[in-house]
DOTORMAR-218039 format. One record per residue (C-alpha): residue number from 1; residue in three letters; x, y, z. Coordinates in steps of 0.02 Angstrom, whole numbers, padded with zeros to 5 digits, always signed. Example, Ala and Ser with C-alpha at 12.3 -4.5 7.8 and 13.67 -1.06 7.14 Angstrom:
BEGIN
 resi resn     xx     yy     zz
    1  ALA +00615 -00225 +00390
    2  SER +00684 -00053 +00357
***
This chain:
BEGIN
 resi resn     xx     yy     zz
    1  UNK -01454 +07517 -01144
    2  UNK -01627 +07479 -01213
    3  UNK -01616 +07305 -01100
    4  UNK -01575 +07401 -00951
    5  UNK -01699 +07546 -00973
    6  UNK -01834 +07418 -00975
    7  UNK -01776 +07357 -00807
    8  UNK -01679 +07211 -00856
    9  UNK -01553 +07132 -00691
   10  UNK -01414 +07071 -00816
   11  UNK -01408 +07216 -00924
   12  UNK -01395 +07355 -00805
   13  UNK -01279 +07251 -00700
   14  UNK -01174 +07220 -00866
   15  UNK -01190 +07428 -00913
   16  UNK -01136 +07461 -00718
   17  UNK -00985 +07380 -00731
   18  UNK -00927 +07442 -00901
   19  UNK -00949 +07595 -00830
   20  UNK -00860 +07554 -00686
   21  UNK -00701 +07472 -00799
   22  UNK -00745 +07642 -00939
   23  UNK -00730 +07482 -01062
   24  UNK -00811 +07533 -01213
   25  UNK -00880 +07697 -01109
   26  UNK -00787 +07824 -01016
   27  UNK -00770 +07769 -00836
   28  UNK -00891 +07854 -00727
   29  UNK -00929 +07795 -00555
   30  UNK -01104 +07876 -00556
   31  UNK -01174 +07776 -00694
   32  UNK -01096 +07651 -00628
   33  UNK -01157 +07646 -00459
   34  UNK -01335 +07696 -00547
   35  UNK -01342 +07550 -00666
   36  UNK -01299 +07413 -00513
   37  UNK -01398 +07484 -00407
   38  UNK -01552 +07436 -00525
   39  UNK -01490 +07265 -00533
   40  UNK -01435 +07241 -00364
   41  UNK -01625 +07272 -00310
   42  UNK -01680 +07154 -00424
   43  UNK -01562 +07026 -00342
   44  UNK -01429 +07010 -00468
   45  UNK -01290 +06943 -00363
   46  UNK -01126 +07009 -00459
   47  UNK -01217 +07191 -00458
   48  UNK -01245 +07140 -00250
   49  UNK -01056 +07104 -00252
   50  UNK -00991 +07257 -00343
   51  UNK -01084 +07377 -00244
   52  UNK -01042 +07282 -00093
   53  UNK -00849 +07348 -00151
   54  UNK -00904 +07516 -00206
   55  UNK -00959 +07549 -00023
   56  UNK -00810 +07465 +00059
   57  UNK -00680 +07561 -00046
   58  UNK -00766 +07710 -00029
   59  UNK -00778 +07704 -00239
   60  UNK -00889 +07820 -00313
   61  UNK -01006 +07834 -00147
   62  UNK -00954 +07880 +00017
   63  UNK -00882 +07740 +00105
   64  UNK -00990 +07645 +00222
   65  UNK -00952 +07471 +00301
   66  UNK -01133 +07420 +00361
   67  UNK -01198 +07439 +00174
   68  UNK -01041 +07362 +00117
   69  UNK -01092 +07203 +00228
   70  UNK -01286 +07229 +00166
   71  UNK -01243 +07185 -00023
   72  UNK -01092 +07078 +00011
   73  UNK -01226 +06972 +00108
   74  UNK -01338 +06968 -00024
   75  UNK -01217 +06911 -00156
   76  UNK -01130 +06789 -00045
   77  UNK -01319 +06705 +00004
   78  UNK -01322 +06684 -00204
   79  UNK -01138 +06579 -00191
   80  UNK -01023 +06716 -00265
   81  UNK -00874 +06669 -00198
   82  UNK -00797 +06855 -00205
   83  UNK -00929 +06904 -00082
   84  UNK -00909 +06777 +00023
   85  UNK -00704 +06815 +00040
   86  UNK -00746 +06989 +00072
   87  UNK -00880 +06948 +00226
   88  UNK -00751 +06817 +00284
   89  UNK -00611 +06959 +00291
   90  UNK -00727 +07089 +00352
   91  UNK -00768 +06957 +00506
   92  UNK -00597 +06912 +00529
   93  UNK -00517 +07073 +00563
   94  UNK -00696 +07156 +00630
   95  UNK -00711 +07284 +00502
   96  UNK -00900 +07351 +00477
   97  UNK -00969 +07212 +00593
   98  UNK -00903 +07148 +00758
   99  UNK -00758 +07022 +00740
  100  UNK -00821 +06849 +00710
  101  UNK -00708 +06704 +00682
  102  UNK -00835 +06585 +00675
  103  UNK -00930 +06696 +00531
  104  UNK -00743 +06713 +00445
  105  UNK -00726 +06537 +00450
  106  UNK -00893 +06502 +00379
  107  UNK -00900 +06645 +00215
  108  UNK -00710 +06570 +00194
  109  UNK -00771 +06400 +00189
  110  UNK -00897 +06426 +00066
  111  UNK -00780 +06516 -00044
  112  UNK -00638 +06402 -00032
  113  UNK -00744 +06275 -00099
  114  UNK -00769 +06359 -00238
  115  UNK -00585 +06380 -00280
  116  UNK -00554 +06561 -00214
  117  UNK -00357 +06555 -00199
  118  UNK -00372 +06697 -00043
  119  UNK -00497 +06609 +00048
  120  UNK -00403 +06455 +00045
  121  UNK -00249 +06552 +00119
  122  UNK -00333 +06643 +00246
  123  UNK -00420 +06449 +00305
  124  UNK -00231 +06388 +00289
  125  UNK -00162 +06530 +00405
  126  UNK -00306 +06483 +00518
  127  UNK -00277 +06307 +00543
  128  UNK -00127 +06331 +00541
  129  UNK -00099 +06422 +00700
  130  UNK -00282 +06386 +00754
  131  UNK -00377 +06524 +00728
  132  UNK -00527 +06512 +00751
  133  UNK -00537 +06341 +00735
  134  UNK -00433 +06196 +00822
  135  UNK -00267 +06188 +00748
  136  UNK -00250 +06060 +00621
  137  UNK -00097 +06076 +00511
  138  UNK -00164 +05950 +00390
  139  UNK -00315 +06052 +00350
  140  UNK -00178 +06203 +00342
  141  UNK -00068 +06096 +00194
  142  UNK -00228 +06054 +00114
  143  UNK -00318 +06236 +00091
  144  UNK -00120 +06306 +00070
  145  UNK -00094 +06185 -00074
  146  UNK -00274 +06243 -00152
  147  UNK -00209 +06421 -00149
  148  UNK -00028 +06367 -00195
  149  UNK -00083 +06278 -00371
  150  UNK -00186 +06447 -00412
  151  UNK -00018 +06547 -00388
  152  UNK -00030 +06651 -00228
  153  UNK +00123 +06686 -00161
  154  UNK +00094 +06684 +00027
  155  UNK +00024 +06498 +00016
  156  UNK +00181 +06457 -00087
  157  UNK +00258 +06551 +00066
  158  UNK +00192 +06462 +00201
  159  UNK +00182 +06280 +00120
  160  UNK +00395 +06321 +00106
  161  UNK +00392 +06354 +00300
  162  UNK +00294 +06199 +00324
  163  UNK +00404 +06095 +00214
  164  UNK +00556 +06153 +00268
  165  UNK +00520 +06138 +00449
  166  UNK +00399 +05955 +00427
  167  UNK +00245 +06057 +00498
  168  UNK +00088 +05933 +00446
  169  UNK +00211 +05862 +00329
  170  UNK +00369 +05732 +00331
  171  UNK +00529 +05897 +00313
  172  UNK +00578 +05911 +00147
  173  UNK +00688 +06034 +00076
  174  UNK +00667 +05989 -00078
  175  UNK +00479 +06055 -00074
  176  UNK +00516 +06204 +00034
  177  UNK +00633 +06283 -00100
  178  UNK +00501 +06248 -00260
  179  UNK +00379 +06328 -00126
  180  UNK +00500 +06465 -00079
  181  UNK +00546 +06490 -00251
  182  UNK +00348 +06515 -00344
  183  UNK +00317 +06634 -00192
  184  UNK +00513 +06717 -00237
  185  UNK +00474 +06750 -00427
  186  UNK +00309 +06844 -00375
  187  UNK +00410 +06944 -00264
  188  UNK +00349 +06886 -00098
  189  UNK +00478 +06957 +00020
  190  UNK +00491 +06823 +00164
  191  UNK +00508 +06694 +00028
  192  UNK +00652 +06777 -00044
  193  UNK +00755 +06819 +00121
  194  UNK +00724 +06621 +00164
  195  UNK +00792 +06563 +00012
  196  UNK +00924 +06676 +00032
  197  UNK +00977 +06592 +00177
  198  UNK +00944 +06426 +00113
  199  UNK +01074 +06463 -00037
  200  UNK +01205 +06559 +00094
  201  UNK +01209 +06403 +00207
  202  UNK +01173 +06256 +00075
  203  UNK +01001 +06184 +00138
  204  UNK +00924 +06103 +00015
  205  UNK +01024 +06185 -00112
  206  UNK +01213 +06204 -00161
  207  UNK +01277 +06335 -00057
  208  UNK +01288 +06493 -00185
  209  UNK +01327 +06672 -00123
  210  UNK +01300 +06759 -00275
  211  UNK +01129 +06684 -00275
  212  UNK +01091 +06716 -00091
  213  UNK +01154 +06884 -00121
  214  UNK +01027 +06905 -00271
  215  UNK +00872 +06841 -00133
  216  UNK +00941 +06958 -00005
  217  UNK +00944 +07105 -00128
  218  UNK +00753 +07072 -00171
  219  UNK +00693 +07061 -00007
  220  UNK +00780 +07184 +00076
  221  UNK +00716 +07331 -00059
  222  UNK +00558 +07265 -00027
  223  UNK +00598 +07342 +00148
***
C-alpha cells in the first residue's frame, strides 16, 4: 500500500488484483478497479489487461465494449498474450468493434505464439475451414496440436475428427480415439457421442456396448 500510494505501476496493479481475487483482502471491485486504473495509466500492461475484462464483463463498472478494446489494445501492443486472445475474439465475432477477420487472425497469431492454448484453437478452427484465411489443414493440425498438448478439449476434439476422417493427416483411428478420449475425460460432449459410436460399431476400438452406452450417457446429459 505504501508502494502504490506513492504511485508505483506494479504495486497498485498487484493491490488491484488482490482486490479483485479478495486474496488476502476482502474482494471489492471498487478498489479494485481504483488500484488498476493507476497502473493501467502508467502503462502497466497486466493492469491494461484486467481492466480491459472488467469493462467487457461488465465487472465492477458498467459494461462497455469500446473501453474494453481501449485497454485490451494497450496490453496486447505490450505482448500479453491474454489481451491479444481477447481482441482476436472480440474481431472475430464483431463484438465492440466491427468484425475483422484479418485483425482476429493477427491478435490470434501473436498470441498463439506465445503458447495461448485458445488462440491456437480458434487459428485451428480457422484454417481449418478457412476462415479468414485460405484453408490449409496443415496449419489447422499444427495450431490444434499446440492447443491439444496444453489440454483443451475442443482441439483434442477436432484433431479426433481430423484423424479419424485423414483431414491434413494420413486416417488413423488409432489417434482419433486418444484425441476423442482427452477431449471425453474433460467432458467435451461431441467427443463423447463420437466415441460412443466408435465403441457401438468397433472403429478403432473393440466393439463394447456397455462402454458406448457409458459415452452416450455423458453426452446426451450434457444436452
Amino acid at each position: 500500500t505504501v508502494a502504490a500510494e506513492a504511485g508505483q505501476p506494479e504495486a497498485n496493479c498487484k493491490l488491484g488484483l488482490m482486490y479483485y481475487n479478495g486474496e488476502g483482502v476482502p474482494k471489492n471491485m471498487k478498489l479494485a478497479f481504483k488500484y488498476l486504473t493507476v497502473a493501467a495509466e502508467a502503462g502497466q500492461p497486466e493492469a491494461n489487461c484486467n481492466l480491459g475484462l472488467m469493462y467487457l464483463d461488465g465487472e465492477g463498472v458498467p459494461k462497455n465494449l469500446k473501453l474494453a478494446v481501449k485497454y485490451y489494445t494497450v496490453a496486447a501492443g505490450a505482448g500479453r498474450p491474454d489481451a491479444n486472445l481477447n481482441l482476436g475474439l472480440m474481431y472475430r465475432t464483431g463484438e465492440g468493434v466491427p468484425k475483422d477477420l484479418k485483425l482476429a487472425v493477427k491478435y490470434f497469431t501473436v498470441a498463439a505464439e506465445a503458447g495461448q492454448p485458445e488462440a491456437n484453437n480458434n487459428l485451428g478452427f480457422m484454417y481449418r475451414t478457412g476462415e479468414g484465411v485460405p484453408k490449409n489443414l496443415e496449419l489447422a493440425v499444427k495450431y490444434f496440436t499446440v492447443a491439444a498438448e496444453a489440454g483443451h478439449p475442443g482441439a483434442n476434439c477436432d484433431l479426433g475428427h481430423m484423424h479419424y476422417n485423414g483431414e491434413g493427416v494420413p486416417k488413423n483411428m488409432k489417434l482419433a480415439v486418444k484425441y476423442f478420449t482427452v477431449a471425453a475425460e474433460a467432458g467435451h460432449p461431441v467427443a463423447n457421442c463420437n466415441l460412443g459410436l466408435m465403441c457401438y460399431n468397433g472403429e478403432g476400438v473393440p466393439k463394447n456396448l456397455k462402454i458406448a452406452v457409458k459415452y452416450f450417457t455423458v453426452a446426451a446429459e450434457a444436452g
